[in-house]
C-alpha positions as CSV (number, residue, x, y, z in Angstrom):
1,X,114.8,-71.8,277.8
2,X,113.3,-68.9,279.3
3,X,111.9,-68.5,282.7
4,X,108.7,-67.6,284.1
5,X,110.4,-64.1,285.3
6,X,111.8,-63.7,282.0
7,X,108.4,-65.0,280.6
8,X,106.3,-62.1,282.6
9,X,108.9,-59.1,281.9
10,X,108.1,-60.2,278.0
11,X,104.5,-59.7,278.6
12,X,104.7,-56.4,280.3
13,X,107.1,-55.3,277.6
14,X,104.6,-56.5,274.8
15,X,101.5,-55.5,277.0
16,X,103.3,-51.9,277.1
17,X,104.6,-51.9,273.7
18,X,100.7,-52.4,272.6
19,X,99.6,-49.8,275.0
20,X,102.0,-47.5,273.3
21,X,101.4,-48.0,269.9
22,X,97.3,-47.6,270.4
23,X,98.1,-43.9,270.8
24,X,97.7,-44.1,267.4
25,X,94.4,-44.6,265.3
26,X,94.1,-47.3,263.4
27,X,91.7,-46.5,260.8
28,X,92.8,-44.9,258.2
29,X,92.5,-41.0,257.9
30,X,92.0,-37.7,255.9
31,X,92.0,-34.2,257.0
32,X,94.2,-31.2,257.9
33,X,94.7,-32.4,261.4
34,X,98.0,-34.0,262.7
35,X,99.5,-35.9,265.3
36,X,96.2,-37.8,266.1
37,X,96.1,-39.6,269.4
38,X,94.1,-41.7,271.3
39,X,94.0,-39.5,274.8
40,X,91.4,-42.7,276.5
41,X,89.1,-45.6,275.4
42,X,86.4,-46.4,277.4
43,X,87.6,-49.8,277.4
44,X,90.0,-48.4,280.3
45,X,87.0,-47.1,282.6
46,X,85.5,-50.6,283.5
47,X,81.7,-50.2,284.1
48,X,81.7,-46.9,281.9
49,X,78.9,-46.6,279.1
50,X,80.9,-44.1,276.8
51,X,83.4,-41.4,277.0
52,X,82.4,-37.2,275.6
53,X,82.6,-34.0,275.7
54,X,86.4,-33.1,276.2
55,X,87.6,-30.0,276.9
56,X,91.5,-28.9,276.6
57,X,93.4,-26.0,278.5
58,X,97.3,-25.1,278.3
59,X,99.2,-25.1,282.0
60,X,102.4,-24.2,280.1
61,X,104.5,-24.7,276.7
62,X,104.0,-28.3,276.0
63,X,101.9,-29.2,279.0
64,X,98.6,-29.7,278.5
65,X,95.3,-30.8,280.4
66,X,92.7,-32.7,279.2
67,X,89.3,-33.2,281.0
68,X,86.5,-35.5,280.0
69,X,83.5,-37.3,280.8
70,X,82.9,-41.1,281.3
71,X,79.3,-42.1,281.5
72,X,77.5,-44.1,283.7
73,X,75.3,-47.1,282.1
74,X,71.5,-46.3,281.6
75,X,71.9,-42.4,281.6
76,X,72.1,-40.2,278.6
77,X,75.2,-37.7,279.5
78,X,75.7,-38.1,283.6
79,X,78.7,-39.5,285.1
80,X,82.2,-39.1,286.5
81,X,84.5,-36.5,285.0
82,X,88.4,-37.1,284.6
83,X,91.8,-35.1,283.7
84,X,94.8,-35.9,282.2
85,X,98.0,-34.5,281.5
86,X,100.6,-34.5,278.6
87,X,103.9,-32.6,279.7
88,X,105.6,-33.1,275.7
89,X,102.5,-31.1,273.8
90,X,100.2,-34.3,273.6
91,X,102.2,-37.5,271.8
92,X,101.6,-38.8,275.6
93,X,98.7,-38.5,278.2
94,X,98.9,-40.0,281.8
95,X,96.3,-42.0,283.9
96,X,93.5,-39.5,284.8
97,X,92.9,-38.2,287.8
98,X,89.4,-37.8,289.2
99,X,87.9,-34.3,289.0
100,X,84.2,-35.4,289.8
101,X,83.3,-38.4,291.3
102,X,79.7,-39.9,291.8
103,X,79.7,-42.3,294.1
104,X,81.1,-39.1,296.4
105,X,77.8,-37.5,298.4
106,X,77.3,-34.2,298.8
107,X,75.9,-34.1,302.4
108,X,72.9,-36.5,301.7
109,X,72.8,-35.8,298.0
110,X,74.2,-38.1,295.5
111,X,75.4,-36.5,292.0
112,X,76.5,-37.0,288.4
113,X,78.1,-34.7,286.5
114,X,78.9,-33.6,282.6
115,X,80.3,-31.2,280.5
116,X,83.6,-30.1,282.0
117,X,85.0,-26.7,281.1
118,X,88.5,-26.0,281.7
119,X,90.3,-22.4,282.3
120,X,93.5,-21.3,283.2
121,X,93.4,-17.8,284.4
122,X,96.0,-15.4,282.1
123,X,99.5,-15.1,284.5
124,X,97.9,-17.6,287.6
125,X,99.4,-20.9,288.8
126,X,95.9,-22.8,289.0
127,X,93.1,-23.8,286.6
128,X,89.9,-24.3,287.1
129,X,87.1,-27.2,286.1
130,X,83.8,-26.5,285.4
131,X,81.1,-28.9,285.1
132,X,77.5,-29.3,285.9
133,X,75.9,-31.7,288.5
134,X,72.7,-33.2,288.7
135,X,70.8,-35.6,291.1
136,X,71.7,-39.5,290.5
137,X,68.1,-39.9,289.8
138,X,67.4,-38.5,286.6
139,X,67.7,-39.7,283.3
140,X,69.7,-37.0,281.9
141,X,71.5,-33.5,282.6
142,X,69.4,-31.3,281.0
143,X,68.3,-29.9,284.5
144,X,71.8,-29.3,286.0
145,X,73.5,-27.1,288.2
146,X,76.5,-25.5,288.3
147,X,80.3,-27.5,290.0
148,X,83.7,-26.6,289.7
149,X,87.4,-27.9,291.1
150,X,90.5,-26.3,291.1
151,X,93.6,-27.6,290.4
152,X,97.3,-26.3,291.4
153,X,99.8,-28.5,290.2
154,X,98.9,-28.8,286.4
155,X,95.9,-30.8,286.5
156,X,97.3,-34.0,288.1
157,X,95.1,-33.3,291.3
158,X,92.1,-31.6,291.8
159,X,89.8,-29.9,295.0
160,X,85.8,-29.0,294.6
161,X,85.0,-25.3,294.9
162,X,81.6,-24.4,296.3
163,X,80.4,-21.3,294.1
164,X,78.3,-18.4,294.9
165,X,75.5,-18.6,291.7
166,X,73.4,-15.6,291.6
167,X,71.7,-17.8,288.8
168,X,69.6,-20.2,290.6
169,X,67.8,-21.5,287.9
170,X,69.1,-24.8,286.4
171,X,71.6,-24.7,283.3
172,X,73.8,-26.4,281.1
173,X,77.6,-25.5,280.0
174,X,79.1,-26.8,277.2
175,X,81.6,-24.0,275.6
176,X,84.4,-22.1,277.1
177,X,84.9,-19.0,279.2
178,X,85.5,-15.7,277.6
179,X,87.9,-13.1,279.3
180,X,87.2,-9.2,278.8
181,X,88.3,-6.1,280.2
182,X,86.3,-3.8,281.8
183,X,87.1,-0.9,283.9
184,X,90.2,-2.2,284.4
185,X,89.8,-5.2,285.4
186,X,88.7,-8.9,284.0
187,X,85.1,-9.6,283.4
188,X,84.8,-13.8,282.7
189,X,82.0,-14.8,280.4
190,X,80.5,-18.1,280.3
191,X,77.7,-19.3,277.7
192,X,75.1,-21.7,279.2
193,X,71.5,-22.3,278.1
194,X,68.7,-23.8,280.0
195,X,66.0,-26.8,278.3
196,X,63.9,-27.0,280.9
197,X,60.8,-27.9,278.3
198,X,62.1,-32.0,278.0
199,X,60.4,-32.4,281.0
200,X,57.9,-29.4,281.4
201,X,55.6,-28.8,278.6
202,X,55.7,-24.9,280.1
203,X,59.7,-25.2,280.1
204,X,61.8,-22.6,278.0
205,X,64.5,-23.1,275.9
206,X,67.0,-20.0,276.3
207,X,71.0,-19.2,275.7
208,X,72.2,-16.6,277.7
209,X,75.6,-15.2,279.3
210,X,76.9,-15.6,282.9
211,X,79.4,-13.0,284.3
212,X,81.9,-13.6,287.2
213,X,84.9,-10.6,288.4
214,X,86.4,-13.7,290.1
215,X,85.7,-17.4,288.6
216,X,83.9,-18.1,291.9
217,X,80.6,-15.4,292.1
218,X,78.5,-15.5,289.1
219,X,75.6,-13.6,288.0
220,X,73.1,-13.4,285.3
221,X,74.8,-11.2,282.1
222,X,71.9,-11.2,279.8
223,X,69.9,-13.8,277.6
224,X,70.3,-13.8,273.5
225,X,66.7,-12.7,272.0
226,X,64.9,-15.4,269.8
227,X,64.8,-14.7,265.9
228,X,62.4,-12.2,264.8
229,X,61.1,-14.9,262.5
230,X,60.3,-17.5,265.4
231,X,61.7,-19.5,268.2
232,X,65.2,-21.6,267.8
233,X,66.0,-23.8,269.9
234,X,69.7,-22.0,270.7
235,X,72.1,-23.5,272.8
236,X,76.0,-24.6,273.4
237,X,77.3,-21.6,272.2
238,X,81.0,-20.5,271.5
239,X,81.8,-16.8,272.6
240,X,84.6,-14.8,271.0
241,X,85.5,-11.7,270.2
242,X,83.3,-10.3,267.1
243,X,84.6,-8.5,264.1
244,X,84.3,-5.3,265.0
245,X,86.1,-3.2,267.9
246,X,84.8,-4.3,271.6
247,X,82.5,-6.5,269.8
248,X,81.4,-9.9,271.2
249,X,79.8,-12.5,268.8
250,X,78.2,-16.0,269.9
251,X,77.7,-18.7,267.7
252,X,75.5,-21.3,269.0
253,X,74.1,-24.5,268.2
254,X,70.7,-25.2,266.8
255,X,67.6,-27.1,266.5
256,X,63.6,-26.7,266.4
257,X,62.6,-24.9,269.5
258,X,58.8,-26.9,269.4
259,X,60.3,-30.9,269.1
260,X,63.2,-32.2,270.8
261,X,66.1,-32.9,268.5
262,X,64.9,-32.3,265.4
263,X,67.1,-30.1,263.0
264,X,65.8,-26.6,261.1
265,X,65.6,-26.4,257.5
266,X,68.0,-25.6,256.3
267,X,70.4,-26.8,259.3
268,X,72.5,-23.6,260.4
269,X,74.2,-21.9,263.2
270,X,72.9,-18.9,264.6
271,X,74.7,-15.9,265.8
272,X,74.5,-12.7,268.3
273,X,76.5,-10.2,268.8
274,X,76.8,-7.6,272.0
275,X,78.6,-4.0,272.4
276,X,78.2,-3.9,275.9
277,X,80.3,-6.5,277.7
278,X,77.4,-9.4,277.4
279,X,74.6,-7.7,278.6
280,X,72.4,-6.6,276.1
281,X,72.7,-8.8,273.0
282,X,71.1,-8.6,269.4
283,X,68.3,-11.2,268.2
284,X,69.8,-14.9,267.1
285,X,69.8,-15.1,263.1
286,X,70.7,-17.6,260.7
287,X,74.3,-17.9,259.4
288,X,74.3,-18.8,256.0
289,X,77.4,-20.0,256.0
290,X,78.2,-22.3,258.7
291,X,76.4,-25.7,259.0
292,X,74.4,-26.6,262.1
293,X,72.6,-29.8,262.5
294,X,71.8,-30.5,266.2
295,X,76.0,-30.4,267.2
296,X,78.1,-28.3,268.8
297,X,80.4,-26.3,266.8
298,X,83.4,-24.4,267.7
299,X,83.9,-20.5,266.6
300,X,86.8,-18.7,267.7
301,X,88.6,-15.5,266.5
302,X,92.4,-16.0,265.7
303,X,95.7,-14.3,267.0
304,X,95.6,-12.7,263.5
305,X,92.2,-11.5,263.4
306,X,90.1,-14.1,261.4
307,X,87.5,-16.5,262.9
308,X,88.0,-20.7,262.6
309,X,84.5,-22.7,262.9
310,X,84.8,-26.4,263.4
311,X,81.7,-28.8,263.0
312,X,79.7,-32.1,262.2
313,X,78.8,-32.0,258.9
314,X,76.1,-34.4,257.7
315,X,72.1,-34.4,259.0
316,X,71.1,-34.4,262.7
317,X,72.8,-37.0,265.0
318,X,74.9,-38.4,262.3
319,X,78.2,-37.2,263.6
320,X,80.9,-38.2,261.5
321,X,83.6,-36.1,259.8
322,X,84.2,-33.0,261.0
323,X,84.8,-30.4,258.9
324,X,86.1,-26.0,259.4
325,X,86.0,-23.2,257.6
326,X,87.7,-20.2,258.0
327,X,86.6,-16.8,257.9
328,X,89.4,-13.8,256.6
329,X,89.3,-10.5,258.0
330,X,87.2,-8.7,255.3
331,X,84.5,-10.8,256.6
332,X,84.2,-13.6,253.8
333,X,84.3,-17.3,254.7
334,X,86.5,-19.8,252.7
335,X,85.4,-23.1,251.5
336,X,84.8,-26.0,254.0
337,X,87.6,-27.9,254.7
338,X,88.0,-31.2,256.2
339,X,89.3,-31.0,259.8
340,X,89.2,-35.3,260.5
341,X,87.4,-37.8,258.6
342,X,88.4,-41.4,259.4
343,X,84.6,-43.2,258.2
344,X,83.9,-43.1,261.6
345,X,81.9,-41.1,264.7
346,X,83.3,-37.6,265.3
347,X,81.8,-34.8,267.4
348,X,81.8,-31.7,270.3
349,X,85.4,-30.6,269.1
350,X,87.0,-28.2,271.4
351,X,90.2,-25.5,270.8
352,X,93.0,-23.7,272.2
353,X,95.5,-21.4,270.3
354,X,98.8,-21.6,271.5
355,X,100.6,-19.7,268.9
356,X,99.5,-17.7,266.0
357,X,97.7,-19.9,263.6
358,X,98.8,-23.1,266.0
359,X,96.2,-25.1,267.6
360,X,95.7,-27.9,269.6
361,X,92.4,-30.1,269.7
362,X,90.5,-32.3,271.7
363,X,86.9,-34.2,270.4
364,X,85.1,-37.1,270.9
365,X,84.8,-40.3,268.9
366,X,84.4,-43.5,268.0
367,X,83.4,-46.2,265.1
368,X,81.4,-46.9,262.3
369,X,78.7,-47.9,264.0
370,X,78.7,-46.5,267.6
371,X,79.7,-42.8,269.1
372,X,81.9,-41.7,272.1
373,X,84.1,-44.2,272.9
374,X,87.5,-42.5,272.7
375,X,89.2,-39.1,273.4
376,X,90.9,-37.9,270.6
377,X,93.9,-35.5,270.3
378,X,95.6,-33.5,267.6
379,X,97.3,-30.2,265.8
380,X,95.8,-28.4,263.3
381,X,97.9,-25.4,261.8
382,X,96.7,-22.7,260.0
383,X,98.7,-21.2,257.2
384,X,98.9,-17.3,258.0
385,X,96.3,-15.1,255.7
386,X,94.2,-18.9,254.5
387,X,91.1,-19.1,254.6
């Protein structure tokens, strides 16, 4: 007969043993991606409406840092913002660590926060967590400002940073920071955008570029010009190198600049390009070959020279599979592929090439019926010259 100690080590075991074994989905799967995890379920913040937006960074081979939001009940996209860690190149993530906290005040200001960003400076021992913060009053985070955190031993602990904005107005970041060279030294790009006309009928929708020389000062780059044919509604951009020499091209996502949330016709992404380090950019227009219904996509330019897109097909708001395409480097874009599709919510995928043609991802989703309510993980491999 066993006893009660016996008894209670067999449930921990078995408690553990299920623990273990929900790193990996359930449902059934297509898609080029591999090793899928379960990073977090919301089921493990108690009290937390939904989990979104991840973001991924690489401390160093194998060790990786995940940051993410968890929502507070009765608000759109505010809440707290965690990271975790995975030191064997994500088959296992610890407990998170608290990056942004809001039950913390600020002085006599209370705030939420959303949308972390992380980046690891090239050859530095710390990386950094962007987010934006907004007062525990309102509904939503469209009229945020800018936070950030640093972290020094791998993401397992984090400090806040005050920044220096030159910007004043309020903004919202969604995409990753882009690292140039100029006159010698490193110029850091971050795409924001501003929707200030939820609340204000006089509000503006805009994209545009913020520019730091060192991840703690930032100033006003330069805004994307509307379409010549009309306003868009052009936000969450992805900066990357362009295809041409010294070229920068955004890709950003879209929607009807005169109603909120509503899709174009047809739904697509729209680009800008800029051959002047982000300051001067040329008007948005249509790509006719990447989808873009009221999601953020991700556009990046490989080791080798092409450019990977990664987004939620299907109409506005639908979210489910996610699919890529892949553009070669004559400028011609293959046929969509499917990156995950597991008849279930998918969206705000997010990045990071850590060898040639090797990447490691990081997206939100969920099931059937309702979004955001896991962190996903997983490897997606790129065979070289494919498109």
């Amino acid at each position: 007969m066993m006893n009660s100690a016996t008894c209670l080590r067999l449930t921990s075991f078995a408690c553990a043993l299920a623990l273990l074994t929900s790193i990996a989905p359930a449902t059934e799967m297509t898609g080029d991606v591999t090793d899928v995890r379960v990073i977090r379920r919301y089921e493990q913040h108690p009290g937390s409406s939904l989990l979104w937006e991840p973001y991924l960074a690489q401390w160093k081979p194998k060790h990786l840092v995940v940051a993410f939001g968890a929502g507070i009940p009765g608000k759109t996209d505010m809440g707290d913002i965690y990271a975790s860690v995975s030191v064997d190149d994500g088959d296992h993530w610890t407990d998170p660590a608290l990056v942004f906290d809001h039950n913390q005040r600020s002085g006599t200001m209370q705030f939420a926060y959303a949308n972390p960003v992380l980046y690891k400076p090239p050859g530095e021992e710390v990386i950094f967590c962007y987010a934006i913060r907004c007062p525990m009053n309102y509904s939503h985070s469209e009229d945020a400002h800018l936070a950030a955190a640093f972290s020094g031993d791998g993401g397992r602990s984090w400090s806040p940073i005050e920044l220096a904005m030159n910007y004043t107005g309020p903004l919202i970041v969604v995409a990753g920071i882009h690292r140039i060279i100029e006159d010698g030294r490193p110029v850091y790009l971050l795409p924001a955008h501003r929707n200030t006309r939820r609340n204000d009928p006089r509000g503006t929708r805009e994209q545009f570029i913020l520019a730091s020389t060192s991840l703690l000062e930032w100033n006003l780059r330069g805004y994307i010009p509307q379409p010549e044919s009309g306003p868009v509604f052009l936000h969450e951009g992805s900066l990357s190198d362009g295809d041409a020499e010294g070229e920068l091209k955004l890709v950003m996502r879209t929607a009807r600049y005169d109603k909120e949330g509503a899709a174009l016709d047809p739904p697509r992404a729209y680009s800008s390009t800029s051959t002047d380090g982000g300051r001067t950019w040329t008007p948005a227009r249509a790509e006719s070959e990447l989808w873009n219904s009221v999601s953020k996509g991700y556009y990046a330019r490989t080791a080798d020279g092409r450019h990977i897109y990664v987004y939620s097909d299907g109409p506005a708001w639908s979210r489910m599979a996610l699919r890529y395409k892949i553009q070669a480097v004559d400028g011609t874009w293959g046929e969509e592929r499917t990156f995950y599709d597991a008849g279930i919510h998918n969206s705000y995928p997010t990045l990071i090439e850590i060898a040639p043609g090797d990447f490691r991802a990081v997206w939100d989703t969920g099931t059937a019926d309702r979004n955001r309510t896991l962190i996903h993980f997983g490897k997606l491999r790129l065979a070289p010259g494919s498109k």
